[in-house]
C-alpha positions in Angstrom: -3.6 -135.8 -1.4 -3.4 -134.5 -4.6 -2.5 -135.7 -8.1 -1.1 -133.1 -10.5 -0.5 -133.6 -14.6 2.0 -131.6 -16.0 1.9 -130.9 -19.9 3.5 -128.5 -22.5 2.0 -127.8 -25.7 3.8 -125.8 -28.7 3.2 -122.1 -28.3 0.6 -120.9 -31.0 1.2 -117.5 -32.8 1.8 -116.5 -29.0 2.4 -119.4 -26.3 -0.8 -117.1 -24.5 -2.6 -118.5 -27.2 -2.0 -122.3 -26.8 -2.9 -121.5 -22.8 -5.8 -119.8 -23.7 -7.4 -123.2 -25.6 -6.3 -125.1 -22.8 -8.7 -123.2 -20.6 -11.8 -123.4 -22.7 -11.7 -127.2 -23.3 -11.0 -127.9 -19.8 -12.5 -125.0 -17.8 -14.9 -122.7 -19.6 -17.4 -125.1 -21.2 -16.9 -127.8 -18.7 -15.5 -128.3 -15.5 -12.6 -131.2 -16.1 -9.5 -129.6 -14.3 -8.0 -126.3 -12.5 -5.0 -125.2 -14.2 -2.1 -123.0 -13.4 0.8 -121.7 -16.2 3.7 -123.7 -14.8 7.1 -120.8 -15.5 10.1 -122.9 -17.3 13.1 -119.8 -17.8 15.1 -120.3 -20.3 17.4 -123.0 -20.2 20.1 -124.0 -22.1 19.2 -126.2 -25.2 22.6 -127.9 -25.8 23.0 -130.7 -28.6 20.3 -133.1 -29.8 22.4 -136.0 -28.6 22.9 -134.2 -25.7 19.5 -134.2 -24.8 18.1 -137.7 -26.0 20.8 -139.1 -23.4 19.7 -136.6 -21.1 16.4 -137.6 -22.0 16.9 -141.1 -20.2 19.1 -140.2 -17.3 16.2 -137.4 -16.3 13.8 -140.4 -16.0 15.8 -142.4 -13.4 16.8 -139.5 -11.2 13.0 -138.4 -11.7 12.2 -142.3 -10.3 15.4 -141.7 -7.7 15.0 -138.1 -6.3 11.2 -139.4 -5.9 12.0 -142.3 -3.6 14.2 -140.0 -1.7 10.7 -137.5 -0.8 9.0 -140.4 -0.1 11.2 -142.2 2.4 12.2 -138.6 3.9 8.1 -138.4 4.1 7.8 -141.5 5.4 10.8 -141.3 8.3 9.2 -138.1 9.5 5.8 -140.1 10.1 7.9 -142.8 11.7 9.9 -140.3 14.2 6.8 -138.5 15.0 4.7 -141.5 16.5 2.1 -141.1 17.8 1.3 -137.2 16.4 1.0 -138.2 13.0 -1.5 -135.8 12.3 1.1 -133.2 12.3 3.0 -134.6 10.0 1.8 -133.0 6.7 2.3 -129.5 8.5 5.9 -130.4 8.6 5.5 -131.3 4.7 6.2 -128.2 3.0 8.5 -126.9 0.4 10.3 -123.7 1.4 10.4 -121.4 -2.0 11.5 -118.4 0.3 8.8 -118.8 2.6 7.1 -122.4 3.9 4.2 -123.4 1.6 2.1 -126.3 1.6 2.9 -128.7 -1.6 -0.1 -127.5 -3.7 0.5 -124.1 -3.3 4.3 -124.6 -4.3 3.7 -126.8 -7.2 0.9 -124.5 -8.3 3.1 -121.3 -8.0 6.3 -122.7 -9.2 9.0 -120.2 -9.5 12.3 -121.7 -10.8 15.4 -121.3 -8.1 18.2 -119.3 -9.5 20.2 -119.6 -6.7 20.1 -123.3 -6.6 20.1 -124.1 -9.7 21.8 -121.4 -11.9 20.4 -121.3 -15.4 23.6 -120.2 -17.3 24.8 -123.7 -16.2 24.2 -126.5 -19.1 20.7 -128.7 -18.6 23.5 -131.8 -17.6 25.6 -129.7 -14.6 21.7 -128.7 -13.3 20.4 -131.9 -13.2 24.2 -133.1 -11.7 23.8 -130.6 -8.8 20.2 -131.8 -8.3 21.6 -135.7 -8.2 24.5 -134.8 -5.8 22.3 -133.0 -3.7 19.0 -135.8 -3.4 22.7 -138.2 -2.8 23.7 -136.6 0.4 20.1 -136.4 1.7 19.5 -140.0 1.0 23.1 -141.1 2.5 22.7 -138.6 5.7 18.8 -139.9 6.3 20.1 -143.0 6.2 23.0 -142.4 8.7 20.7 -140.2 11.1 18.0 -142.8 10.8 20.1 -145.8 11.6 21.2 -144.2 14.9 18.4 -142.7 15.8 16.5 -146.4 15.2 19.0 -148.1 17.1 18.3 -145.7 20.4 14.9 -146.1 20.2 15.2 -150.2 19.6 17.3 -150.1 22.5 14.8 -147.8 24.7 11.9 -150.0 23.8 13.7 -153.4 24.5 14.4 -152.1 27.8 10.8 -150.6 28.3 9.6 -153.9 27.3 11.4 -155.4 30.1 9.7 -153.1 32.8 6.3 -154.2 31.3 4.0 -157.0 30.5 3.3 -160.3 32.7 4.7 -160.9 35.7 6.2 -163.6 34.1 8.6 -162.4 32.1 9.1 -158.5 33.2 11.8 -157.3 35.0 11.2 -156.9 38.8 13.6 -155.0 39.5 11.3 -151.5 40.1 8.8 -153.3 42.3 10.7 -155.4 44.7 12.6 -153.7 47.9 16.0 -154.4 50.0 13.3 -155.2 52.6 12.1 -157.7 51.0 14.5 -159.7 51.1 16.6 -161.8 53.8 20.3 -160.9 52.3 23.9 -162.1 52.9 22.5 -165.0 54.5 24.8 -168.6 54.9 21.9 -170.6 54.7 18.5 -168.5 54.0 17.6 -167.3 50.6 14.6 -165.2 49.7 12.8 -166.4 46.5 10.0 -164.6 44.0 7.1 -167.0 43.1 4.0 -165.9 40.5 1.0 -167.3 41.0 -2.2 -167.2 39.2 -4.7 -164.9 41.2 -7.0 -167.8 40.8 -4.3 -170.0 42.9 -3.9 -167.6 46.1 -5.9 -170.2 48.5 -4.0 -173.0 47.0 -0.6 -171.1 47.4 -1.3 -170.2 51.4 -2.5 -173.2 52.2 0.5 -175.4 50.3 4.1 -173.0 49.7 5.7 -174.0 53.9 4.7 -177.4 52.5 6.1 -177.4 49.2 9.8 -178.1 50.2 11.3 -179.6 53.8 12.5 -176.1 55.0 10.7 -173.5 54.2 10.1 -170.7 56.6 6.6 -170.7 58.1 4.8 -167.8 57.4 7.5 -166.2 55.6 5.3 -165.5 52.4 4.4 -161.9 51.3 2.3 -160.1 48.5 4.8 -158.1 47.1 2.6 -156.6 43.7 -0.2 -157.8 41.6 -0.7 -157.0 37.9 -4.3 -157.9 36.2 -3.6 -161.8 36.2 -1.1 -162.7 38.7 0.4 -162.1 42.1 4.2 -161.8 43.1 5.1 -163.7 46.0 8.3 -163.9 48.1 9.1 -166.8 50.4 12.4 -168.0 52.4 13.5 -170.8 52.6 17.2 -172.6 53.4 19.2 -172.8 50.4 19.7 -176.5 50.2 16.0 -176.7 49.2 16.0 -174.3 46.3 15.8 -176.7 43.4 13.4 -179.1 45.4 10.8 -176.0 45.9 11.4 -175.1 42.4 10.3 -178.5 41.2 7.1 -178.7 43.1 6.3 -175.4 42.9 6.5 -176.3 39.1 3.7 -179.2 39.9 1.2 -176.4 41.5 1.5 -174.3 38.3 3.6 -171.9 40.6 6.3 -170.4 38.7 9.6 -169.4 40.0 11.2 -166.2 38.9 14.8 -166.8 38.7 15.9 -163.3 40.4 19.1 -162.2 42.6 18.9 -158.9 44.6 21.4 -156.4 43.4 21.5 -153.1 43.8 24.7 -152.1 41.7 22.6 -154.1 38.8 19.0 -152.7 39.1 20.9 -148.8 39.8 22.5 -149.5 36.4 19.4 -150.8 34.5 17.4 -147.5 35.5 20.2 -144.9 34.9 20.5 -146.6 31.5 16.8 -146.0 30.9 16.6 -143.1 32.1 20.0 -142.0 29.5 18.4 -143.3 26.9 15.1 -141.7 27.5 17.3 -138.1 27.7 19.0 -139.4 24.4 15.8 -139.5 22.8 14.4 -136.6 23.7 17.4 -134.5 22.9 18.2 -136.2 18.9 13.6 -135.7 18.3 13.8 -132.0 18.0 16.7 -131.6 15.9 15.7 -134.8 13.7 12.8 -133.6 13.2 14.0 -130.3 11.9 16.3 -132.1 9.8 13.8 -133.8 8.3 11.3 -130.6 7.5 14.5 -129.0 5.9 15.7 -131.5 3.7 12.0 -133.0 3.0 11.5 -129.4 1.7 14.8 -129.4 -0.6 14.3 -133.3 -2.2 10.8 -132.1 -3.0 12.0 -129.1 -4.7 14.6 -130.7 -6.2 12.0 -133.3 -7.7 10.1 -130.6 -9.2 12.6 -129.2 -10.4 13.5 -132.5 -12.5 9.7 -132.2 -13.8 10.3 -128.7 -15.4 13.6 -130.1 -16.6 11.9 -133.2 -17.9 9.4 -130.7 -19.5 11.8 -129.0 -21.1 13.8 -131.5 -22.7 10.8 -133.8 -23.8 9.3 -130.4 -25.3 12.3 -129.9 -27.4 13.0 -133.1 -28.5 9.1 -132.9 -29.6 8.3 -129.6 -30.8 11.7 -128.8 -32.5 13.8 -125.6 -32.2 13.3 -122.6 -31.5 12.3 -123.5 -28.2 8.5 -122.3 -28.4 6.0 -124.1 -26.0 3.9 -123.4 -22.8 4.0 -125.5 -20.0 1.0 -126.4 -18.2 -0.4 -127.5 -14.4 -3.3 -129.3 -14.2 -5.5 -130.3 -11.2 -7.8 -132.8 -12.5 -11.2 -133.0 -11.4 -11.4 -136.5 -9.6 -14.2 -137.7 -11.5 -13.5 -136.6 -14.7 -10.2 -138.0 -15.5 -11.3 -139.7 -18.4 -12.6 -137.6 -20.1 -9.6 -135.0 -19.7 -7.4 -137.2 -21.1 -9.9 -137.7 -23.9 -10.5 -133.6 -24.1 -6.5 -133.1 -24.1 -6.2 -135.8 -27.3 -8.3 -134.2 -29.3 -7.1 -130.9 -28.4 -3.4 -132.0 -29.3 -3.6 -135.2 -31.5 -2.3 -133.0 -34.5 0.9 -133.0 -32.8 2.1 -136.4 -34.2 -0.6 -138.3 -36.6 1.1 -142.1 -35.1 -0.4 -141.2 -31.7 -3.4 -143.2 -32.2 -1.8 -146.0 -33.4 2.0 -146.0 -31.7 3.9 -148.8 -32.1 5.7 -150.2 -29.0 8.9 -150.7 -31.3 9.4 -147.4 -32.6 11.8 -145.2 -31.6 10.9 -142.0 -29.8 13.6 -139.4 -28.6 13.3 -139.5 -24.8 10.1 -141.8 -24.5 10.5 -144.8 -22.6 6.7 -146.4 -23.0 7.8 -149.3 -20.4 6.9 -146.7 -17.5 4.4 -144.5 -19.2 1.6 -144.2 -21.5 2.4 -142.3 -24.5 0.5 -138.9 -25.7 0.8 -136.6 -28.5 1.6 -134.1 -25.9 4.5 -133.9 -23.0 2.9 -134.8 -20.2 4.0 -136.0 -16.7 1.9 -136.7 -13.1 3.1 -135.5 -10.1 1.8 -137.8 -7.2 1.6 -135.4 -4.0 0.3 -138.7 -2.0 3.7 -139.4 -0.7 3.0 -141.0 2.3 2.0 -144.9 2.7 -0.9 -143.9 5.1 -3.6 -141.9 4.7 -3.1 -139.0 7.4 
């Protein structure tokens, strides 16, 4: 996907004017980025303490509201299996009408509604930390149960497949194949290696004192193995066990009953319904609130913008904030193009020291630049799609 940097530089005589430079030292003489104005309305400044505290606690729910895209992302890809190239067309931010990320990001239009501007920069980014909250809390609470439905379906699937040595039989043997309510005869289910078939015919009557002649019967094969049924009086269950056991026969411990197996399917069978009815609307869920965390997040950005362009540029508020694409291979030389473009802005750039100071810079979790400037990672999935 696509990685976006997000810068403001002070406005010039006119804020047109600092946009305009932008373009030709990154577009016009060379080809190092595509770039979009990025609208920030204006917001309420507040106090400088005000916003130096704001400053920090923008940077966590940045980091927070972040993790909550990803793992909303990430759940969708999960729920939708085995389509997961359809997942990034349920990734979109809904601005009005559903865009793709890029286009959002690169059209940005802050939401009134949302996020009303004549509220302070705290009670904005508040409503945007409640609301990333509740999505967080109810994906976890929808993902739990829907998890727990599935685990269930699949343990249960599980059962009706694989080797004949540990599957359930219960959809491949019949009533008929068994002798039932019997004093003395029981019917018993023996796997035996396709490679032992001879062996098997010509030793199972023999294997115990009373065993049923030519009571054996094929009952289902899989790619390895065959199941076999024999009779035999009940007294000599455990000694047929115990030399079937010396032949490399194994014995399936299994009791025919029909309340039992009647259960096991209409279970399956519920659970399969479950899941079928909770995908749709999950899945809905998820492209709805997927689409409000993301705008949320970049709505911290422009907040983050904002603040950080204050606290650097001074009062009146008088910059231009900026979207850039960068051109993969080029990054380098961007960053090097946008320093000498901006290093005027603050003469210690060059030579910051990791001790000093700065309003609303926390250089443990990013690089520092004479400019504001932030990524915005639009690779929010752990697999490439």
């Amino acid at each position: 996907m696509t990685e976006f940097w997000l810068i403001s530089a002070p406005g010039e005589k006119t804020c047109q004017q600092t946009w305009d430079k932008l373009m030709v030292a990154t577009t016009r003489t060379n080809n190092l980025s595509t770039n979009n104005k990025f609208n920030i309305p204006d917001l309420k400044v507040g106090t400088l303490d005000v916003l130096v505290g704001l400053s920090d606690e923008l940077a966590k729910l940045d980091t927070f509201v972040e993790s909550v895209v990803k793992k909303v992302a990430q759940y969708m890809a999960d729920v939708l299996e085995d389509s997961r190239d359809k997942v990034q067309e349920n990734l979109l931010a809904n601005g009005g009408n559903y865009l793709d990320l890029v286009t959002y990001i690169t059209r940005f239009q802050w939401d009134m509604a949302k996020y009303p501007i004549k509220q302070s920069l705290k009670n904005i980014s508040e409503i945007i930390s409640k609301q990333a909250t509740q999505i967080d809390n109810d994906l976890k609470a929808r993902a739990s149960a829907y998890n727990n439905l599935k685990g269930n379906l699949q343990n249960l699937e599980r059962k009706n497949a694989g080797s004949l040595l540990t599957r359930s039989l219960a959809d491949i043997v019949k009533k008929e194949d068994f002798v039932l309510d019997s004093e003395y005869l029981v019917t018993m289910l023996v796997v035996v290696p396709k490679t032992g078939y001879a062996d098997w015919q010509k030793t199972y009557e023999t294997l115990a004192e009373m065993v049923v002649p030519r009571s054996t019967k094929l009952l289902f094969e899989d790619n390895d193995s065959g199941l076999f049924s024999v009779t035999l009086f009940r007294k000599a269950v455990d000694d047929f066990k115990h030399k079937a056991r010396e032949n490399k026969f194994t014995v399936r411990d299994f009791q025919y009953n029909e309340e039992e197996m009647k259960a096991d399917k209409e279970e399956m069978t519920r659970l399969s319904t479950d899941k079928k009815k909770q995908f749709g609307p999950l899945v809905r869920w998820l492209k709805v609130n997927f689409s409000e965390a993301f705008i949320a997040w970049i709505h911290i950005k422009a907040l983050r913008v904002f603040v950080e362009s204050v606290l650097r540029y001074g009062l009146p508020v008088n910059f231009q904030a900026m979207l850039l694409q960068p051109n993969k291979k080029n990054m380098k030389k961007l960053r090097e193009v946008l320093y000498d473009l901006y290093k005027h802005l603050d003469s210690s750039a060059a030579i910051i020291d990791a001790s000093m100071d700065i309003p609303g810079l926390n250089l443990s979790q990013q690089e520092y630049y004479p400019y504001v400037s932030y990524k915005i990672d639009c690779n929010l999935l752990e697999f490439k799609v």
